[in-house]
N, C-alpha and C positions, 0 to 999 in steps of 0.2 A: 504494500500500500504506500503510495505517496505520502510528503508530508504535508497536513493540512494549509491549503492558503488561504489564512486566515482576513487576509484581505477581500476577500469573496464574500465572505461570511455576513455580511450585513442585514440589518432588522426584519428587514423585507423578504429578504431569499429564505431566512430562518421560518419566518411568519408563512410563507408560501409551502416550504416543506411541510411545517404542522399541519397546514389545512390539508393535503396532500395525502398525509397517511392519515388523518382523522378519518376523513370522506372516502379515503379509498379511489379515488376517481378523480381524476387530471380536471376535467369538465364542473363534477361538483364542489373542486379545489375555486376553479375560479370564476364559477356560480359565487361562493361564500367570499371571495375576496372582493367580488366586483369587479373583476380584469376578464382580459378574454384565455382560450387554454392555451394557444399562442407564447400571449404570455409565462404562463406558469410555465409549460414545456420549455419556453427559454430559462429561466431562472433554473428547473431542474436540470437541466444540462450543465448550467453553470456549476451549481452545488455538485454534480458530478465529479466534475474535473477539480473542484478545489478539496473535496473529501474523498476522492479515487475512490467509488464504493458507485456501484449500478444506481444502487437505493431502491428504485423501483423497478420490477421486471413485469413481461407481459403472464398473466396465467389468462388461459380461455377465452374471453372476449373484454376482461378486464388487467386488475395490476395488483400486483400484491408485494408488501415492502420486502427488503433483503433483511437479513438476520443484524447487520449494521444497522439497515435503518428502524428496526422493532426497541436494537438499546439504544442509538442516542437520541430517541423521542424525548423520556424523561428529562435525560440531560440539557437539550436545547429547552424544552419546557421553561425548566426553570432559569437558564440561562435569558430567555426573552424575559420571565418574571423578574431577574435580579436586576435586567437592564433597565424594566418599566420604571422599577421603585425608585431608581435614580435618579428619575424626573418629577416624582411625584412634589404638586405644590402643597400650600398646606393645608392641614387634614379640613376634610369636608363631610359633615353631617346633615343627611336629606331632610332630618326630622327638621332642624335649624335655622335653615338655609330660607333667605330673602330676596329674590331675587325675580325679573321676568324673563322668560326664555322665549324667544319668537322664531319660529316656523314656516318657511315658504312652502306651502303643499297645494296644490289645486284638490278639485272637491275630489277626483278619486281617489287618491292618495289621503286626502283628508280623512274623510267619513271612513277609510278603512282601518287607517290604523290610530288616529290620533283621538279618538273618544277611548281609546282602552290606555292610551298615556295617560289624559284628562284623570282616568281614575285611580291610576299607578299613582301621580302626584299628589292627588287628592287625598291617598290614602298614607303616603309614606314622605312627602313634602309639600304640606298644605301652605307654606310660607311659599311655593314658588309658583307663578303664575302664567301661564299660559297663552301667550298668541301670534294667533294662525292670519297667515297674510295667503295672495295667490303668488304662483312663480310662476306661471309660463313657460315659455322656456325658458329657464334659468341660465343667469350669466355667471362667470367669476365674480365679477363686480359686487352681486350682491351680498356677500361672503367676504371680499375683501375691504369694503367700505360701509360693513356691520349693519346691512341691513337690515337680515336675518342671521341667525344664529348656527341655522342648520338649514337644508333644503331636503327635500324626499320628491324623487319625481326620477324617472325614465332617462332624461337626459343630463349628461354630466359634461358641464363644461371642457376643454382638451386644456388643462392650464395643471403646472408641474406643482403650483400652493395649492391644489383644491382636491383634500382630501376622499375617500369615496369608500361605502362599502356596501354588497349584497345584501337586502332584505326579502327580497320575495319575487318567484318567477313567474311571469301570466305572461298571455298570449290575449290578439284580439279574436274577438267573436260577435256574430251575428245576431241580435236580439229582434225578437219578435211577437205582437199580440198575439196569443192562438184564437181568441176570439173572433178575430176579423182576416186571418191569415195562417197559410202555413209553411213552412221554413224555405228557404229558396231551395232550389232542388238542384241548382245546377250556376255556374258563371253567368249566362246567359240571363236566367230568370232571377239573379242579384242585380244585373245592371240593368235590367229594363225597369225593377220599382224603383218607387220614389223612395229617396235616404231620409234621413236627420242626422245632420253632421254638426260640427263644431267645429268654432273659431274664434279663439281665445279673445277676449274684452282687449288687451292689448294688440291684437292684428294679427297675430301669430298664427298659425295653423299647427293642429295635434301632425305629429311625424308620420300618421296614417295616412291623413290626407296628402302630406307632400309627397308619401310615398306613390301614392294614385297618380299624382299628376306626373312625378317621373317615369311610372311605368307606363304614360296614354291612356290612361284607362279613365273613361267617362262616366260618370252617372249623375241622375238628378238629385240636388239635392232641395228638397221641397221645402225645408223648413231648415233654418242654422241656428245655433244655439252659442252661448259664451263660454259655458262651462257644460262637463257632463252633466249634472244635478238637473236642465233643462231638459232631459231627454226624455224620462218617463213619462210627464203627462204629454208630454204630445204623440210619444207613440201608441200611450193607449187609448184603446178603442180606431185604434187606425189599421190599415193594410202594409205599411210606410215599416222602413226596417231602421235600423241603428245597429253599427258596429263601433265597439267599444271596448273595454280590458274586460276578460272575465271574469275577472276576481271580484267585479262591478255586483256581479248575480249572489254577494254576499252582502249589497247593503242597496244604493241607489236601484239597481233594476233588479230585487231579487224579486218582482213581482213576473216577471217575461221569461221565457226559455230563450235558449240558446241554442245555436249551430255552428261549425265552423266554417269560418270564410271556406268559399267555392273557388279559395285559390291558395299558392304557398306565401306566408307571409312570418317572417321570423319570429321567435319569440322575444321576449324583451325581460330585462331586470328592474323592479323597483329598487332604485339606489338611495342612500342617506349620505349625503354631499357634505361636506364643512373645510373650514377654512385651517391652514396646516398649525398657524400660532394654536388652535385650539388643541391641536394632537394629545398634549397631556393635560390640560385643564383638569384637574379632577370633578369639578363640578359636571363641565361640559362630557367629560369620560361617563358619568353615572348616568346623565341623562341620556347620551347617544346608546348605552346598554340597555336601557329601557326601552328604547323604541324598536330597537334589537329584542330584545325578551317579548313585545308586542306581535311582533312580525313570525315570530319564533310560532306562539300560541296559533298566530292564524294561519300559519302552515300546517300544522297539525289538522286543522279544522277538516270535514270530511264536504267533499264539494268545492 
């Protein structure tokens, strides 16, 4: 075995391993990191050559760790733990703590996860107060010029201070009154009905739509909205579809069924964004865990 190049060895590459053999899976490695596998697969080659050890080998249609990497899990463990404590500022108690904490989320991201923060804090930092602003598409800017605190939304700035991490996976999908209609059946008989789309209050278009118009693809939209939170009542009792995140069929449209688009459209991460001075805040480190421990519970959920 080589001798370690410890110059490799950095927060990131160490933090990428753990996710790695926790999850078992390159993809669910950075699902939970917020990167792409790209990624990780780079960083794991890296950590290759600087610790001369496979780490991960292929079994079956998956990976399973080498017998190196099963003992220095522990040891890196705590090696990232003895790193964190060095930064830590000083001690911070939820019960305590005074303070407001403000949130860029649009209503999907909203209503999904932040009424179960709401009672997280409610119940375990009732001195820290809570609010919800919209992002749109989210810039750097608003994170480095304090506008928000934290952002949760689909898209993440390309900027090397804006920190990022995976909370939760969905995909878009098809909603539909069954009262007055039934699911499209095919590409064709999605774009002949009438839509309800949205078009964020600041001008913006969701990534769905921009995605339509880069691939030609036309349909009517009969009726436009600002935010999701507009879409239920005007598609019920209508023929009129709505494509939207799934995860939606847990609060905003859990009244409609669902289909999936009559075409390939990728899946997407909900991310929680923040800005890098905040990295060890310990205040901002509890709260960012909570919304993390939120996201956690509603993966579990069944549906």
């Amino acid at each position: 075995m080589n001798p370690v190049d410890i110059l490799n060895l950095d927060f990131r590459a160490l933090s990428t391993f753990l996710a790695v053999l926790d999850e078992g899976s390159v993809s669910r490695a950075a699902e939970r990191l917020g990167v792409t596998q790209s990624a990780v697969s780079h960083t794991l080659e890296r950590l290759r050559k600087s610790l001369g050890d496979p780490l991960f080998v292929k079994s079956g249609r998956g990976i399973v760790p080498t017998q190196y990497a099963v003992q220095a899990g522990p040891h890196i463990r705590q090696i990232l733990d003895d790193l964190q404590s060095l930064s830590k500022g000083p001690p911070f108690s939820p019960s305590s703590a005074e303070f407001s904490f403000t949130i860029a989320a649009n209503d999907y991201q909203r209503d999904l996860l932040l009424p179960g923060l709401s009672k997280t804090l409610r119940r375990e930092a009732p001195g820290i107060s809570l609010q919800v602003m919209p992002s749109g598409i989210p810039t750097a800017d608003m994170l480095r010029k304090d506008a928000c605190d934290l952002i949760i939304s689909p898209h993440a700035p390309e900027a090397t201070d804006i920190m990022q991490r995976g909370l939760m996976a969905d995909h878009m999908a098809v909603f539909y009154d069954p009262e007055r209609r039934g699911p499209p059946r095919d590409l064709a008989e999605y774009l002949q009905a009438d839509h309800i789309s949205v078009l964020f209050a600041s001008g913006e278009k969701p990534a769905f739509e921009t995605s339509l118009s880069a691939r030609g693809v036309s349909r009517r939209s009969a009726v436009t909205v600002s935010n999701f939170s507009g879409i239920p009542e005007f598609l019920r009792g209508t023929d009129m579809l709505a494509t939207a995140p799934q995860l939606m069929s847990k609060h905003l449209l859990r009244d409609f069924p669902s289909v999936p688009l009559p075409f390939d459209y990728k899946p997407f991460t909900l991310l929680m964004l923040w800005h890098r001075r905040n990295q060890n805040d310990p205040a901002h480190r509890w709260l960012r865990n909570q919304v993390n421990a939120v996201a956690a519970t509603m993966n579990k959920l069944p549906g």
